[in-house]
C-alpha positions in Angstrom: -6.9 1.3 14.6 -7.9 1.0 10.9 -11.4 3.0 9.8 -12.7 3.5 6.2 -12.0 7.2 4.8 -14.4 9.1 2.8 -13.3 9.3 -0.2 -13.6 13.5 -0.8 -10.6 13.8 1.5 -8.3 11.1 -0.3 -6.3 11.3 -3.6 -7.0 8.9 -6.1 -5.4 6.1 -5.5 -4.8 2.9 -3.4 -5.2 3.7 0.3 -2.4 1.5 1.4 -2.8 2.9 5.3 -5.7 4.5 7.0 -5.4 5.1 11.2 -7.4 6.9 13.2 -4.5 8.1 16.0 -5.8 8.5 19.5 -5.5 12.0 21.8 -2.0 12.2 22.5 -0.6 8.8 21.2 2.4 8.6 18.6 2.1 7.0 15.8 5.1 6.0 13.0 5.1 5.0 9.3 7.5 4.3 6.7 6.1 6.3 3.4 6.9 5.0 -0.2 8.8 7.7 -2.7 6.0 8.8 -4.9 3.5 7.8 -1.9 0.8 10.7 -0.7 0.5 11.2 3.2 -2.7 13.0 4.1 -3.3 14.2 7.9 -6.8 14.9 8.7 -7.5 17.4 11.6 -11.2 15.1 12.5 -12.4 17.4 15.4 -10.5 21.0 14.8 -7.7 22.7 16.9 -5.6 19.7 17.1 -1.6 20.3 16.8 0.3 17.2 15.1 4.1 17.1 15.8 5.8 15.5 12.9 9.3 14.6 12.2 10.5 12.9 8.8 13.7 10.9 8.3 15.5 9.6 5.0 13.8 5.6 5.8 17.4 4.5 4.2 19.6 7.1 6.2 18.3 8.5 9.5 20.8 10.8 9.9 19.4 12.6 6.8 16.5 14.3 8.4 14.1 16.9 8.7 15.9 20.5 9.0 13.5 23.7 9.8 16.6 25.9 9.3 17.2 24.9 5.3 13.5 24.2 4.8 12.6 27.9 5.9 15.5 29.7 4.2 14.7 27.1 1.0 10.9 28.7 1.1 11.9 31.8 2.6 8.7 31.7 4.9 8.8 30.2 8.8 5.2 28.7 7.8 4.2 25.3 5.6 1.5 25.4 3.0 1.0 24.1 -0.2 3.9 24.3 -2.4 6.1 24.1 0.8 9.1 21.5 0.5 10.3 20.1 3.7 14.5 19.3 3.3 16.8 17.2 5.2 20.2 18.7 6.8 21.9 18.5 3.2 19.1 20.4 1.8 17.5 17.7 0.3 13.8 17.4 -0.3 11.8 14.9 1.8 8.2 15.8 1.4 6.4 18.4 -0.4 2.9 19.5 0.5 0.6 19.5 -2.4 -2.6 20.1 -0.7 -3.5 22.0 2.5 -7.1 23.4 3.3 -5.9 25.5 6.8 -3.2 27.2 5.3 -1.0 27.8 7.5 1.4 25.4 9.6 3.8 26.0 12.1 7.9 25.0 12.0 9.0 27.1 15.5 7.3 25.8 18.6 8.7 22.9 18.8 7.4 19.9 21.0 6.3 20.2 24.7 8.2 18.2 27.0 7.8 17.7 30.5 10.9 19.9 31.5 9.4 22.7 29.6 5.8 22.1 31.1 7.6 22.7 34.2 9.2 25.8 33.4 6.0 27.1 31.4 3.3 25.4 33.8 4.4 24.8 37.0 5.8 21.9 38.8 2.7 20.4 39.2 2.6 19.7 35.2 5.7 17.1 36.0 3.8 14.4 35.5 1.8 15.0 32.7 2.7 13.2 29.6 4.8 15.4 26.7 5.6 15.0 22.7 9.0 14.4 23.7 8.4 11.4 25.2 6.0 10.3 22.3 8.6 11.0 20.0 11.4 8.9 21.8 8.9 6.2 22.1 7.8 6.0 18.8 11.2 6.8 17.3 12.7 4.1 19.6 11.2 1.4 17.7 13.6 2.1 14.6 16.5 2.2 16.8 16.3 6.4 17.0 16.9 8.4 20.6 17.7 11.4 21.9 20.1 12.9 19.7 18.0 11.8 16.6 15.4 14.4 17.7 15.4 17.6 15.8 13.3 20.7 15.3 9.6 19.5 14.1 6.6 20.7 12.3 3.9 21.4 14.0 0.8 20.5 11.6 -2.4 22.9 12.6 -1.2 24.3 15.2 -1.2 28.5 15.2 2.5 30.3 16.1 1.9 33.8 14.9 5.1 35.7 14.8 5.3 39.6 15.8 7.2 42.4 13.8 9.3 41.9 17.0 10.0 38.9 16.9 7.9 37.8 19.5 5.6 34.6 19.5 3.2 32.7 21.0 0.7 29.8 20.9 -2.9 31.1 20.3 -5.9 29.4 19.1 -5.7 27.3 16.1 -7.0 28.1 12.7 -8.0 24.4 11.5 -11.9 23.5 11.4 -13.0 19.6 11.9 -12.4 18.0 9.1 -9.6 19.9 7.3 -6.7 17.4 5.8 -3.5 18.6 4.1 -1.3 16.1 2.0 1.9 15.6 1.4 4.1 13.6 -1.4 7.0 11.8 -0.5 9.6 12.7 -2.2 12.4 9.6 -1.4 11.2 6.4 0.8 10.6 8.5 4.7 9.9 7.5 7.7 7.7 10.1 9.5 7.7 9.7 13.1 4.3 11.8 14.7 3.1 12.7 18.1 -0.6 13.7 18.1 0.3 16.3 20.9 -1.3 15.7 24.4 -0.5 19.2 25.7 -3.6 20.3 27.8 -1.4 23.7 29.0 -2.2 26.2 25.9 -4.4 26.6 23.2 -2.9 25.1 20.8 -5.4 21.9 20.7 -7.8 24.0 22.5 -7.1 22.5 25.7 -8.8 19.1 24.9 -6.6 17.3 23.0 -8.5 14.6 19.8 -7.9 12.3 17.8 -6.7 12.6 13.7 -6.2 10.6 10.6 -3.4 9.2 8.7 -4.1 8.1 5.5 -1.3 6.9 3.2 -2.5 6.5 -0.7 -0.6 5.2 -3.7 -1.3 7.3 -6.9 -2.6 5.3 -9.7 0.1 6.1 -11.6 2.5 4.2 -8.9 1.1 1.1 -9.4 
């Protein structure tokens, strides 16, 4: 689905790519080096699972180990790079109004549903299976499925060590961007989990708005 942006959440430049991505569908791109990638959280609370691959080399792809110890932080905000497994950069984030963006929980699945949930939460779909879906179409599976951001969603870590899923701290409306830094293919589920708060147990829709800087042209 394509919709008109307003313009006070874009960079200037071309919009070359502008979806609105349904509650708990995937949705894929490949992003031009230089391109900006901005994710608008439309309704508030909504966690967006993102992985990004090298579009020329898959097997160059996202790492949270070498992108944490790179920023020495386990959260994303602006400034943050995100690096392949050669410690490459793939995308930087140049703009972020939340904040504050999570790299440890991982994506639900339906095996860990089960073990979180209950048995009963078997059949409910899972980012995993968005992923493989989504991923499948440029020839990607299991083993291709690494660690991933989680965009909005809130992962507070204790002086323990201890973590958990708890409210989010995004607001309708609030976007963050990100540049790409080499051609990437970002691969996203816009996670259906209805189990924990982390899209306030009512999963909705976002925005994916790819724009090319002026300067790019």
């Amino acid at each position: 689905m394509t919709t008109t942006a307003p313009t006070s959440q874009l960079p200037a430049g071309t919009v070359v790519r502008d979806d609105v991505v349904a509650a708990r569908a995937p949705w894929s791109a490949v992003v031009a080096a230089g391109d900006l990638l901005t994710i608008v959280d439309l309704q508030g609370n909504q966690a967006v699972d993102f992985l990004v691959f090298d579009a020329h080399d898959t097997d160059l792809r996202y790492s949270a180990p070498d992108t944490i110890q790179a920023q020495d932080s386990i959260f994303l905000t602006t400034g943050s790079v995100l690096r392949d497994c050669e410690h490459g950069p793939l995308m930087t984030v140049v703009a972020d109004d939340c904040g504050r963006h999570d790299t440890l929980g991982g994506a639900c699945s339906k095996e860990s549903n089960t073990l979180r949930y209950g048995m009963h939460t078997w059949s409910q779909h899972a980012c995993a299976e968005n992923f493989l879906a989504e991923a499948g179409r440029y020839g990607l599976g299991k083993r291709d499925l690494v660690s991933n951001i989680n965009w909005y969603m809130n992962v507070p870590v204790d002086a323990d060590g201890a973590l958990g899923i708890v409210d989010g701290i995004s607001a309708p409306g609030l976007s963050l961007t990100l540049r790409a830094e080499r051609d990437v293919l970002v691969v996203v589920s816009n996670c259906p989990q209805i189990n924990n708060p982390c899209n306030g147990f009512d999963p909705t829709p976002v925005r994916m708005i790819v724009t090319r800087p002026e300067d790019a042209r």
